[in-house]
N, C-alpha and C positions, 0 to 999 in steps of 0.2 A: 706496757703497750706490746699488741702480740706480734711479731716479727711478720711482714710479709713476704710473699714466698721469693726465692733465685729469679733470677731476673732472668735465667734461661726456663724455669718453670711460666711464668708471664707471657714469655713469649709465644705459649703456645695458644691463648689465647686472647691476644697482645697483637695485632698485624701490623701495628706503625711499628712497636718496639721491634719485633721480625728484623722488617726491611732498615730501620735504623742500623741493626749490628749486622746484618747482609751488607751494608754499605762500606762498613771497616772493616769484611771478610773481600771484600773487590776489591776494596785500598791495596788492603795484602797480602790476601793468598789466593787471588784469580790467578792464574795461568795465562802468562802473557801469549796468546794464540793472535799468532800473524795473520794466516792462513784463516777468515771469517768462517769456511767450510767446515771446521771443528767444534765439537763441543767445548761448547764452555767448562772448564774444569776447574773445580777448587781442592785444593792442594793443603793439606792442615796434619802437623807433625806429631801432637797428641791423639793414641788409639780414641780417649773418652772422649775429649771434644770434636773429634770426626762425628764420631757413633750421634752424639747428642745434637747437632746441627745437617745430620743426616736426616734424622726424626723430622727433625723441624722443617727442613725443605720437603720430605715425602707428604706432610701435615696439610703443606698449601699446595700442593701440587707442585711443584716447583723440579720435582726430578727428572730428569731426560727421559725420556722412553727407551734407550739401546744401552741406558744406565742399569746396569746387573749386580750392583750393591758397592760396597765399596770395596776399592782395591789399594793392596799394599804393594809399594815398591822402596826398596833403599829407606827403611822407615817413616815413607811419607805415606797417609794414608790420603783417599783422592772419590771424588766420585763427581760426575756430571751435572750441570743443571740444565734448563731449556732456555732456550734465545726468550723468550714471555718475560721469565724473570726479571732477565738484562731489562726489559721495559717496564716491568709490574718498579723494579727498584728504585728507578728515576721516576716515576710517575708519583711514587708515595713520599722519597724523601725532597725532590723536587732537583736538589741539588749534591754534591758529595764535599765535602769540604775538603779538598785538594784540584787544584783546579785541571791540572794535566791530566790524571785518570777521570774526573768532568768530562774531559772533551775529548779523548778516548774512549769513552763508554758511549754519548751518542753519535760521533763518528761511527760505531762500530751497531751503532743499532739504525746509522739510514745505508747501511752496506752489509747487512747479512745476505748470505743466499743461499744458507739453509733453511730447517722448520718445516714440515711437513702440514701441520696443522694449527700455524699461528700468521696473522697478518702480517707478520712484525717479520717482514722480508724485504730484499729490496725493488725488484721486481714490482709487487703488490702496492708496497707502501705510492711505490710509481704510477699504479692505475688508483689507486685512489684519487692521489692529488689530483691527476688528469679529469676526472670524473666531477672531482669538486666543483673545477670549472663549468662544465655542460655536458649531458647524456650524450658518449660516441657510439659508432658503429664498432663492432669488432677492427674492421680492418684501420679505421680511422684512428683509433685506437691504440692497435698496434705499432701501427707509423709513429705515432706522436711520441710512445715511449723505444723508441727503435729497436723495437721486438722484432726476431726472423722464424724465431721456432716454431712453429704451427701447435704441436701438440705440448709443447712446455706450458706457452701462454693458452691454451685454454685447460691445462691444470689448474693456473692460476685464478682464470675467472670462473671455475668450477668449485675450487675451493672458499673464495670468497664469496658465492652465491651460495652458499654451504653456509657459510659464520651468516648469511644474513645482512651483509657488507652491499651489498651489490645484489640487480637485479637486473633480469634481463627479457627485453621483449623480444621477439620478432616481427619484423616489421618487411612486409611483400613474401616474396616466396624464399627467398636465400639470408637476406638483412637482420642482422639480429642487432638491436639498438641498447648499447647498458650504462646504467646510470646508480648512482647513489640512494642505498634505503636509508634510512632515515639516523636508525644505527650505524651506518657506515659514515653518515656525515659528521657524527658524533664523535668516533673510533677517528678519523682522520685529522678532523680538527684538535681534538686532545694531542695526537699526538704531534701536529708541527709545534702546536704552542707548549708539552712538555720535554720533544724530543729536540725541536731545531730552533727553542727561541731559549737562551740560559735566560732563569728568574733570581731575583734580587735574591729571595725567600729561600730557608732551608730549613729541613724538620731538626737538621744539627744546631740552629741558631736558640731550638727552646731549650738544648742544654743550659745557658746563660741563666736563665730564671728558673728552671727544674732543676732542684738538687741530685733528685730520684731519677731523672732519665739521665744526669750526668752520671750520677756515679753508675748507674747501669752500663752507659758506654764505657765507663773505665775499667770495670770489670771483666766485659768482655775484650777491650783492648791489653787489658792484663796478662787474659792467656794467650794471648797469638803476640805482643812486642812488648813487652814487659819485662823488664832483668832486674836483675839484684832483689830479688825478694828473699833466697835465703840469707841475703847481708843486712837486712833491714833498711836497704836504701834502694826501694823501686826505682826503677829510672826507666824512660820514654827515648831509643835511640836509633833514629831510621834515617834513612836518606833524602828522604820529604821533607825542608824544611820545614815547609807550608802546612803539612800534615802535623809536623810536632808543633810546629808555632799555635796550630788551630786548639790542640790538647793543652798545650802550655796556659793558653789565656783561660781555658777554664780550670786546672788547674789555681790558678791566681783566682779567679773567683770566686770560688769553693774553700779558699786558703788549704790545697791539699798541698803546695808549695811555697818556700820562702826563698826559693832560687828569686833573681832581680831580672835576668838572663837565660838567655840558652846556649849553649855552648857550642864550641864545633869542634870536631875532628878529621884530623887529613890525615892520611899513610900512603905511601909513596904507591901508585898502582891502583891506588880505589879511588872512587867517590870520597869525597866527605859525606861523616855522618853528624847528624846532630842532636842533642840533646839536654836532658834535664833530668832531677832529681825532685820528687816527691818526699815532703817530710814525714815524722813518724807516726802524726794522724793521721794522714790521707789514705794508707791501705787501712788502716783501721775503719775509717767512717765508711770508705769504699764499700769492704767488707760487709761491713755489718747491716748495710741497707739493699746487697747487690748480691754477696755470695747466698751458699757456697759454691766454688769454680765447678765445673763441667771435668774439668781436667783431672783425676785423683790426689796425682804427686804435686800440684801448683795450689789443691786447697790445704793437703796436709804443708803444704811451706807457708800458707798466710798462718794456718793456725799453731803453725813451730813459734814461727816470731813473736805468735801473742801471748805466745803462753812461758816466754820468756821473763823472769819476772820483771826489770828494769831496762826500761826506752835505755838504747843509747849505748848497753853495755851489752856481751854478749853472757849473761848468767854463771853461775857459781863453776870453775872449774873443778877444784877440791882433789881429788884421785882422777884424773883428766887422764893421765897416760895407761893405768892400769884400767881402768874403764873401755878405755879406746881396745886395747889388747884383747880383753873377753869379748867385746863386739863384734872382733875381726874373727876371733873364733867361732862364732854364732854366724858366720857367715854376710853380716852385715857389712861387706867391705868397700862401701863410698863413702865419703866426707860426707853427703846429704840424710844418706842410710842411716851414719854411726850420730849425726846430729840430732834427728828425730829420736832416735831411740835413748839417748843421754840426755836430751829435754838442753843442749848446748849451741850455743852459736855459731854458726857454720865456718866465720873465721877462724874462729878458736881452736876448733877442730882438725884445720886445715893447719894451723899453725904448730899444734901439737903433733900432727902427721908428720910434715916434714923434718921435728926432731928425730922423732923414732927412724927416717930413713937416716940421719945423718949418724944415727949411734949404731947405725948395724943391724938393727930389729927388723922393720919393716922393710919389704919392697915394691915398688909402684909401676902400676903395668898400664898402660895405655889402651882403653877403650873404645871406640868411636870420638863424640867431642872430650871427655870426660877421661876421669882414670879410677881404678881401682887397687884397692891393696890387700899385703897378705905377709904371711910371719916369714920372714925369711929362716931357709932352711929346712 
């Protein structure tokens, strides 16, 4: 049977699956902006998966306008989207399966008061409603939503007379009377019933019976909170219970785990975090119906582990330390580097490392999160 394509390939012409994994990029790497007057910004630590969900957001429009490509800072790469989004997201998945960023996100979409060229402000969304009820006069109008600004609020009903939302008559020589087009009663009501009413329903609920859209969200959740993949034991570890508990249960129904539980973790000064382990099928099936990653270095670590020959064990060490030695000379000098390239377990490697520090050979230098080595002398 012939493989179908990455599920970041689908996506592109895929719009539920899009906003599906847009949904677990807002989970975790929106930019908590206090301040509604900001762009919305997503925040993602691998260069390839920035680049490749760049694509995809310029694809549906979805990019800011005073967006200038993406920018690097402190090795996070980062780029803008438009307040639309924020709405086009809830409106397709319906719901987010975490219920605090839920009601965060339409908190934050009946209180925008930016967007130059979207309804989806708060100001507007406020003359809509008004409007829902009975055709005002401007000034009538204005009172009801307690507007002072003369020339702001008729930006606003210039701009929605613009979208088509609203039209307006004049009526006697000064009176201009505006009321709802037929589009605008359309655009308003979708949105209190998508934005101000939460629904039962959630596009994350057809992971349960879709194997293929689960393991897609897994995938994609893979490269933004997914660890232990060069140990062979993926694992799910965030501060959300709720978010992991929601991963966990499909998990369990998929049998990509035999955990019973989820775990917790305290350290003095943090949050708890919580988590689970995936067993040694589930990156495999994951894989194999969803890759390959967006990320380069997180596809070369699924297909390290698979091409391991034996689940469970980390592969033939044999000449382990004299191997490791030419490695470091070739310049290869991470435990991840020297493991790819010796076809070895990354335990194993790591374990053989810190022999060679303890006889004298090798010594280890501190890199960002990570360390590196080298011959000593």
């Amino acid at each position: 049977m012939k493989k179908i394509k990455s599920v970041y390939d689908r996506m592109y012409n895929n719009r539920k699956l899009f906003f599906l994994g847009f949904g677990v990029l807002y989970i975790t790497e929106m930019r908590r902006v206090k301040n509604l007057s900001r762009t919305s910004e997503l925040r993602i630590k691998s260069k390839g998966l920035a680049e490749v969900w760049y694509e995809l957001f310029k694809k549906y429009g979805l990019i800011s306008k005073n967006n200038k490509g993406i920018h690097v800072k402190n090795g996070i790469y980062t780029f803008g989207c438009t307040a639309q989004s924020l709405y086009t997201l809830i409106k397709v998945v319906k719901k987010l399966p975490e219920n605090d960023m839920d009601f965060y996100l339409r908190k934050r979409l009946t209180n925008l008061t930016y967007t130059n060229s979207s309804p989806v402000n708060k100001n507007r969304i406020k003359i809509l409603k008004e409007l829902n009820n009975n055709p005002l006069t401007t000034n009538e109008l204005a009172r009801r939503i307690n507007f002072v600004s003369g020339n702001v609020f008729k930006h606003h009903l210039d701009l929605l007379q613009k979208l088509s939302l609203i039209k307006r008559n004049k009526i006697g020589k000064q009176k201009i009377i505006n009321s709802l087009t037929k589009k605008g009663k359309i655009f308003i009501n979708e949105f209190l019933s998508e934005v101000e009413t939460v629904p039962n329903y959630s596009l994350y609920d057809e992971c349960s019976t879709n194997k293929q859209l689960a393991s897609d969200l897994m995938l994609i959740i893979s490269e933004l909170e997914m660890g232990g993949i060069m140990e062979r034991q993926l694992y799910l570890e965030m501060n959300s219970y709720e978010f992991v508990k929601f991963i966990f249960g499909l998990c369990e129904r998929w049998e990509w785990t035999t955990q019973n539980m989820i775990s917790e973790k305290s350290r003095p000064k943090h949050k708890p975090t919580y988590l689970f382990y995936l067993n040694s099928n589930g990156p495999k099936e994951i894989y194999s119906l969803s890759g390959p990653c967006a990320d380069i270095n997180k596809d070369k670590a699924f297909l390290h582990i698979f091409s391991l020959r034996n689940l469970g064990v980390h592969g033939r060490i044999g000449e382990t330390k004299e191997n490791i030695l030419k490695a470091i000379g070739n310049n290869l000098n991470t435990s991840k580097k020297i493991a790819f390239e010796l076809n070895i377990g990354v335990q194993n490697i790591q374990k053989q490392l810190s022999n060679l520090i303890k006889e004298g050979i090798l010594i280890r230098e501190k890199i960002g999160t990570g360390y590196r080595y080298k011959l000593k002398g």
